[in-house]
C-alpha positions, 0 to 999 in steps of 0.5 A, a space after each residue: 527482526 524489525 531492522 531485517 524487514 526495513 533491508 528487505 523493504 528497502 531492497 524491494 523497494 529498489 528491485 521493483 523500481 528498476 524492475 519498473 524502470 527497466 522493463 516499463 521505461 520512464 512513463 510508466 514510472 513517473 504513472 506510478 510515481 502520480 498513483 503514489 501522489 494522488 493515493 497520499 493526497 487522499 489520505 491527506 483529504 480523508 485527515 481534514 475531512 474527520 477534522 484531525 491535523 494531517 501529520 507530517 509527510 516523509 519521503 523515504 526509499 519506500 516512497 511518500 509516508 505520513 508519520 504521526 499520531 493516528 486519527 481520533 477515533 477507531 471510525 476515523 482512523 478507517 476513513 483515512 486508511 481508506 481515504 488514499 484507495 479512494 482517492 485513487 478509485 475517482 482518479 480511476 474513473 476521471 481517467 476512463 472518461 479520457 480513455 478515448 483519447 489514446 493509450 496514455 490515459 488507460 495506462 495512467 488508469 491502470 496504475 491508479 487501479 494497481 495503488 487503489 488494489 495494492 493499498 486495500 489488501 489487508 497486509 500490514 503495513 498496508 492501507 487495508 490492514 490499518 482500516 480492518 485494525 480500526 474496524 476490530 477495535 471497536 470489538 476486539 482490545 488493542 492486543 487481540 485485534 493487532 493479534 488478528 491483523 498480523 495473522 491473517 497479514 502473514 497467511 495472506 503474504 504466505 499464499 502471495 509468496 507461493 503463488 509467485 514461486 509457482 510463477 517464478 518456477 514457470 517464467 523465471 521472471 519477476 524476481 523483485 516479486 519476490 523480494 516485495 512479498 519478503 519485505 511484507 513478510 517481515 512487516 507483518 511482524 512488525 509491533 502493534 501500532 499505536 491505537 
């Protein structure tokens, strides 16, 4: 199960970035592309601001990831689960500031709003479910609360996934939608993280 959700990630992964590249053009590739560097580099800020070693940094199909021991405590895990949102949430209003200036900057302003917005939602193997994971455990035990994360992960890309066939019933447009809620369909079912 776990090899078929990292194919399903991979082509999602592939489909929304030509997706991207052919419906948006270069420049709003390389706007998603900054979203994703400001988002990791938050992480990274959020990693020394609880005084935990950041772990390495890997480039992969998928796009930028941290791999390594997860920070010290349960409110510091949360911190850095919540550190690259964040990051992208200041890069947002920075952003507004320069909206006067032309087009460039509202569409720059709109893709950090997309990765913040994106990364919040409580979907395994998505920023919002690590820090919700990190906020059960200090209620739940390890089991139960991964239990609870996956749960709610899988309803919440059940009502994803139907709202985009309904969409795609209508407009037969966004395929690679599709292929994305599938590969976070099968995260969701991905084993429990180390806590």
């Amino acid at each position: 199960m776990q090899h078929l959700g990292n194919i399903l990630r991979i082509l999602a992964a592939l489909a929304v970035s030509a997706a991207m590249l052919r419906a948006s053009g270069i420049a709003d590739t390389v706007l998603l592309f900054a979203a994703t560097a400001v988002h990791e580099t938050g992480h990274y800020c959020a990693y020394l601001s609880v005084g935990c070693p950041p772990p390495r940094l890997r480039l992969s199909v998928g796009g930028l990831r941290f791999h390594g021991k997860p920070a010290g405590t349960y409110r510091a895990q949360a911190i850095v689960a919540l550190g690259g949102a964040g990051a992208n949430l200041l890069a947002a209003a920075l952003l507004g500031l320069l909206s006067p200036l032309g087009d460039y900057p509202v569409r720059a302003l709109f893709f950090q709003l997309l990765t913040a917005a994106t990364a919040l939602l409580p979907v395994l193997p998505l920023d919002g479910s690590r820090a919700l994971h990190a906020l059960l455990l200090t209620r739940l035990t390890p089991a139960a609360a991964f239990r609870f994360v996956q749960w709610v992960s899988v309803l919440l890309c059940a009502l994803l996934l139907y709202a985009l066939l309904l969409f795609l019933c209508r407009s037969g447009e966004m395929l690679y939608s599709a292929f994305f809620c599938f590969s976070l369909l099968f995260a969701a079912a991905e084993r429990a993280p180390e806590t």
